[in-house]
N, C-alpha and C positions, 0 to 999 in steps of 0.2 A: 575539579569543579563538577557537582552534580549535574545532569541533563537532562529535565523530564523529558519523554519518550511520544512518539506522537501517538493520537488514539485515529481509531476509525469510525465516520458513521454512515449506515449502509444510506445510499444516496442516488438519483437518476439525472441525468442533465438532459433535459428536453428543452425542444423548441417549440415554443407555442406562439402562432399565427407569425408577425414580424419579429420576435420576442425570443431570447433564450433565458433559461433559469433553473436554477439547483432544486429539486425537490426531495423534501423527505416525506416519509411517514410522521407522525407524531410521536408515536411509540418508539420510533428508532429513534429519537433524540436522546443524548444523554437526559439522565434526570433531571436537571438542575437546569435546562432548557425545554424542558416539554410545558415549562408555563413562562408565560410574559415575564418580561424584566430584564436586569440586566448582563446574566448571563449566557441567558439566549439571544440579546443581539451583539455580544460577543462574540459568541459563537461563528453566528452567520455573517460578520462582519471582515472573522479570518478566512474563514471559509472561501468568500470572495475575492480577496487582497483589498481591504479597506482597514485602515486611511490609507490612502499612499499618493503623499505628495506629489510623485511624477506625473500620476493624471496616468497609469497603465496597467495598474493591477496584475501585474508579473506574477509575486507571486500567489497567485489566489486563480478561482476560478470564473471571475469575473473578466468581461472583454473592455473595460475602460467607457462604456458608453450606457445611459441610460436605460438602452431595450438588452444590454446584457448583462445590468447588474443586480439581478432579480434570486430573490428567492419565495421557496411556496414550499408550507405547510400543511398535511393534509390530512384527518383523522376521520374517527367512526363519528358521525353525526350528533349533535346533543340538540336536533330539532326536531320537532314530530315530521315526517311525511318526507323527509329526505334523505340523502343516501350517505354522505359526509360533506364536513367541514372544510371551509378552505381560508385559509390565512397567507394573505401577499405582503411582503418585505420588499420595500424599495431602498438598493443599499445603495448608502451615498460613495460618490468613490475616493471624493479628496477628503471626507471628513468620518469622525467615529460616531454615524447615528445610525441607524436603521428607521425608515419611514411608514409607519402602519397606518397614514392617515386614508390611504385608500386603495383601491381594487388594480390590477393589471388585467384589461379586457385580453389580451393579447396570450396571456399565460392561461386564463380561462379556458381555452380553448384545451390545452393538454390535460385541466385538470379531471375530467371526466376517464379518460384512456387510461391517466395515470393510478386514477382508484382503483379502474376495474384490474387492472394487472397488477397492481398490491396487496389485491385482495381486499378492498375496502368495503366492495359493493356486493347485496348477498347474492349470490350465484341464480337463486331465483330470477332476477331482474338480468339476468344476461341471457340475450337471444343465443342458440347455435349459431344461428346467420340471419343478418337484420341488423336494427336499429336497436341499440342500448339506450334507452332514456334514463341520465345520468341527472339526479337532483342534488343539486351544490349548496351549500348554506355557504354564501361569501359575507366570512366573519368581520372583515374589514369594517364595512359597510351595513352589516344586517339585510344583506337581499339575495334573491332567489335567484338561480344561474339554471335554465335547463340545458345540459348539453347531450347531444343526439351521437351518439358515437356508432360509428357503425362497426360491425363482429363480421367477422368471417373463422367457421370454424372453432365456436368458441373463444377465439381471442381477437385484441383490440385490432381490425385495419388501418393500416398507418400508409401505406402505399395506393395511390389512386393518380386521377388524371386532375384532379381539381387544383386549378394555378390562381395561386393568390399574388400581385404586385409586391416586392418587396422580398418577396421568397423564390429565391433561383430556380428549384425543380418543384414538379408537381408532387404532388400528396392526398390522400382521402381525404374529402371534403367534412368538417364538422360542423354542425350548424347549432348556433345557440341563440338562446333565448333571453335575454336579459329581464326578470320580471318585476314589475314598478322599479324602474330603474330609479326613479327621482331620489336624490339621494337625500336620508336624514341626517344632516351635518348637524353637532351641537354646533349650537349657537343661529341656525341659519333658519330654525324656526321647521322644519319638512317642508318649505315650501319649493317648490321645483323654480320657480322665477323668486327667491332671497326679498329682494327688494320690491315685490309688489307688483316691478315694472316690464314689460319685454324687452324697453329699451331704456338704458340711464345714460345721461351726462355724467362721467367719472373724470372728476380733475384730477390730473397725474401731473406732480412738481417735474416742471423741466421738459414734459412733453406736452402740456396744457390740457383742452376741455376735449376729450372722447367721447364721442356716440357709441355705450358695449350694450352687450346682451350677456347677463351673467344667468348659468344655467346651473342646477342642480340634476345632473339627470347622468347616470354611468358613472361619472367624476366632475368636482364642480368644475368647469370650465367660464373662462372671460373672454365672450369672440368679440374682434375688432375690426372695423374694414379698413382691408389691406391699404389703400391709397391715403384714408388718415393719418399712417406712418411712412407715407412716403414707400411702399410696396406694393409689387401688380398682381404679388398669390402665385406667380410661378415661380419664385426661386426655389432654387434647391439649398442643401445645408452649406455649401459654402459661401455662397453670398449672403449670411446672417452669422456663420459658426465663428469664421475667422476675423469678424467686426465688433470688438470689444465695447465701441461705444453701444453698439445695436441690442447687444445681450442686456445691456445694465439697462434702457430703456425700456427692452421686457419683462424685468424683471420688477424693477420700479411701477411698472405698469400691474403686475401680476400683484404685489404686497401690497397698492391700495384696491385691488379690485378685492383681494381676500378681506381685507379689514371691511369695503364697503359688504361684501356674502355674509359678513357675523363669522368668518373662517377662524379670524384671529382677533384678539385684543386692542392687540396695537400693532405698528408698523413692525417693530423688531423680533415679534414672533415669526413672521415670513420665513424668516433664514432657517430654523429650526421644522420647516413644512416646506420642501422641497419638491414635493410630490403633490401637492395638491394646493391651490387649484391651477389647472392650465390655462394657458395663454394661448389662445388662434387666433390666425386673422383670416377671413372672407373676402370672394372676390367670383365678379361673376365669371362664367366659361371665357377661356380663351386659349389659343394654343400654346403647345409649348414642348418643350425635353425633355422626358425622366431622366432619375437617374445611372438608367439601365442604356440609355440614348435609344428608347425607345420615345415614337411620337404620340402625344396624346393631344387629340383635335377637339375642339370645342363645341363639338357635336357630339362627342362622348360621355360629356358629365353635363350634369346642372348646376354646378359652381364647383370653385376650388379653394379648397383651404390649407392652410400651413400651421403646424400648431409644435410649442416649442414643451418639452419636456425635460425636466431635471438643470434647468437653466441651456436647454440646446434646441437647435430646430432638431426636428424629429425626421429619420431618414424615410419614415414611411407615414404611418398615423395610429400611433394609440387607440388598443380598441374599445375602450372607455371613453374614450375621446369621442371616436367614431359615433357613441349610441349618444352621446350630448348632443354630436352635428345632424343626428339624426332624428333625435326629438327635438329638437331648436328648427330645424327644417321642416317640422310638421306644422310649428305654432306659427299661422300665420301671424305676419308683421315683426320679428326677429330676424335680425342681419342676417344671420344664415338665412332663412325663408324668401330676405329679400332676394339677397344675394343668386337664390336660386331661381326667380322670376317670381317669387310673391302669391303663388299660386297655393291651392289646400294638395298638400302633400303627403304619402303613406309613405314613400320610400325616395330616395336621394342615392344617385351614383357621384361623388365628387373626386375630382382629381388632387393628389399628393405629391411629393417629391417623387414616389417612388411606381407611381403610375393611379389607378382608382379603384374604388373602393365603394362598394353598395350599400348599402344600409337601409333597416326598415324601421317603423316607429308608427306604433298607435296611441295617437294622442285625441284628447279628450277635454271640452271644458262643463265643468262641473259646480253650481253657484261660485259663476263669477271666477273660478277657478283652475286655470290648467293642470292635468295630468296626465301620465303615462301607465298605460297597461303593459305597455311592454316594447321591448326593441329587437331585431332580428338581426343575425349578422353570419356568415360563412367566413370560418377560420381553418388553419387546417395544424396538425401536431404531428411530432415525428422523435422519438427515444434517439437520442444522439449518443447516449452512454452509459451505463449503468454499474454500478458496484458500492464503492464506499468514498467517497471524499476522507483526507487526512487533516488533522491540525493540530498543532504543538497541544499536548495535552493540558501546559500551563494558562494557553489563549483565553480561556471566558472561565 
C-alpha cells in the first residue's frame, strides 16, 4: 500500500500578548492554500490537530484551548499606505472549520515583529534602534492595526522588562493602535451599538429578560452584568469551565444576542460562528485571586470582567475583547461604563481571571451617533519556534 510522504511549510510559532499561534508567510503556503477555500482550511486545520474528538490536539500543533488554537497569515500588503496584510484563523478544535469571522487582538500584537523579520516590511521603515511603526491591514475585519515594535540593532526586540498578566516572564513591550475599531459586520449595518441602543432587553429562552450592551468595536462582543446570571465577575475558569449547565446558558445567550447584532440569520447559524460575537459579563471592583494566586484589590481596577471565548471562560481577556471593554467604557451609560462608576472615561484598568489589564479608547458622538477613533493597548510577543511545520501531504 502506497504512503503519500509528508510535505513541509516553512512556519514560526509565536506568542502573541496572552495568545499562541502558527504563522506563515503567504507566499510560503503551498499554492492551493495561498487563497481562501477549502484547501487552505484544511491545511491549517491539520496543521493544528483539528478535528479531534478527544478535545487535545495531540497530534497537531495546537494546545486544545481557544488562545492556542490560532493561526495567522501574513503577506505583502494590497492596501495603499500600509505595510502588510494580516489574516486570523480561529481553529475549531473538536470540529472541521476554521473561523475567519474575526480579528485575534492578542496575536496582533506578534504580527508586526513577525513582518519585519520575514522580511515583509521594506527596510526603509526599520529604525537601527527605535520604534518600528508597523501598519497592518487586518483582512478579517477591514481595519487598521498600528503596531509600534521596538528594534535594537536592526532587528525585532523581543526581550524586555514589560509584564503583561496572563504571561509568566517579562518581554519588550508593544504598543498598538487599533484604528476605528467599530467593526463593519455584514449585516450589523457599521453601526458601532447594532441596535441603535447602548442598552437592550435581550430575551434568552430559559434564562429570560437581560439588560446587555451589544458592542461592534475590536470584535462584536454582548456584555452582561454579572449578578443577572447569578455571578460576582471574580471567577476564575473553573468555576464556569467545568459547569456544563453554565456553558450552554452562554452560549444560548451568545446565539440570540448574535441574531439580535444582524450576526446571523437565524439561531442555527451560531454553531457555525464560534468566534464571534463574545460573550462578557461586568461587575463592579471587588477583591479577589488570580489565577497566578496573586491578589488583585479593588482599588486596582475600575471594574472587572469575565469574558468567554470559543464556548469557555477565557484564562485571561481577548484582546479584541479588551478594545470592546474599552470603547464600551468610554460611552457613557453602557454596562461596562456603568459598571466602572458611570463616569466620561479615556481609559479603563479592569481586572480578569488572570490579573488586569488597561486599555485606552477615544470615543466620540457624532449626529446623534457614537464612534471610535481609536483604542490603545500594550501587548508584548516573543518567537517560540521557527522552521517548517509537517502534514501528511494527502491532508488539504
Amino acid at each position: 500500500m502506497a504512503h503519500v510522504p509528508q510535505i513541509k511549510v516553512p512556519a514560526t510559532y509565536i506568542r502573541g500578548g496572552t495568545s499562541k499561534g502558527v504563522f506563515f508567510r503567504l507566499q510560503d503556503l503551498p499554492e492551493r492554500a495561498q487563497v481562501p477555500g477549502a484547501a487552505r482550511d484544511a491545511l491549517l486545520l491539520r496543521v493544528i490537530g483539528s478535528p479531534d474528538p478527544y478535545g487535545k490536539q495531540i497530534d497537531g500543533m495546537g494546545g486544545a484551548t481557544s488562545s492556542t488554537s490560532k493561526t495567522v497569515i501574513v503577506g505583502k500588503t494590497s492596501q495603499p499606505d500600509h505595510d502588510v496584510d494580516y489574516l486570523f484563523g480561529q481553529v475549531s478544535i473538536d470540529k472541521a472549520f476554521v473561523d475567519w469571522s474575526g480579528n485575534c487582538g492578542n496575536l496582533s500584537a506578534a504580527v508586526g515583529s513577525f513582518a519585519i523579520s520575514a522580511g515583509l516590511v521594506d527596510a526603509s521603515r526599520i529604525p537601527q534602534n527605535g520604534i518600528a511603526t508597523v501598519r497592518i491591514w487586518q483582512a478579517n475585519i477591514g481595519k487598521t492595526i498600528i503596531a509600534h515594535v521596538p528594534v535594537t540593532n536592526g532587528e525585532v526586540q523581543e526581550t524586555g522588562d514589560f509584564e503583561l498578566d496572563g504571561v509568566t516572564f517579562p518581554a519588550a513591550e508593544v504598543q498598538l493602535e487599533f484604528m476605528d475599531p467599530a467593526a463593519d459586520e455584514e449585516g450589523a449595518g457599521g453601526s458601532m451599538f447594532p441596535t441603535g441602543n447602548l442598552v437592550d432587553d435581550l430575551e434568552v429562552p430559559g434564562v429570560g429578560t437581560l439588560k446587555v450592551t451589544m458592542i461592534n468595536a475590536g470584535i462584536p462582543t454582548i456584555f452582561v452584568n454579572a449578578e443577572a446570571i447569578g455571578y460576582n465577575g471574580t471567577e476564575l475558569q473553573d468555576a464556569i469551565n467545568g459547569d456544563a449547565k453554565a456553558l450552554a446558558m452562554f452560549e444560548t445567550i451568545r446565539a440570540h444576542g448574535a441574531l439580535r447584532m444582524g450576526l446571523i440569520q437565524n439561531i442555527e447559524e451560531a454553531a457555525k460562528r464560534q468566534h464571534t460575537p463574545k460573550v462578557a459579563f461586568v461587575a463592579a471592583p471587588a477583591d479577589y485571586v488570580s489565577s497566578s494566586g496573586k491578589t488583585v484589590a479593588a482599588a486596582d481596577v475600575d471594574l472587572l470582567v469575565r469574558a468567554l471565548s470559543m464556548g469557555k471562560l477565557h484564562h485571561a481577556m481577548m484582546g479584541t475583547a479588551a478594545v470592546a471593554i474599552g470603547t464600551a467604557a468610554a460611552v457613557p451609560g453602557t454596562l461596562v461604563n456603568l459598571a466602572a462608576g458611570g463616569d466620561n472615561r479615556s481609559a479603563v484598568r479592569f481586572g480578569h481571571p488572570s490579573g488586569t489589564l488597561r486599555v485606552g479608547a477615544e470615543a466620540r458622538q457624532v449626529n446623534g451617533e457614537w464612534t471610535v477613533t481609536k483604542a490603545i493597548m500594550s501587548r508584548s510577543a516573543r518567537v517560540l519556534m521557527e522552521g517548517w511545520v509537517r502534514v501528511p501531504g494527502d491532508s488539504f
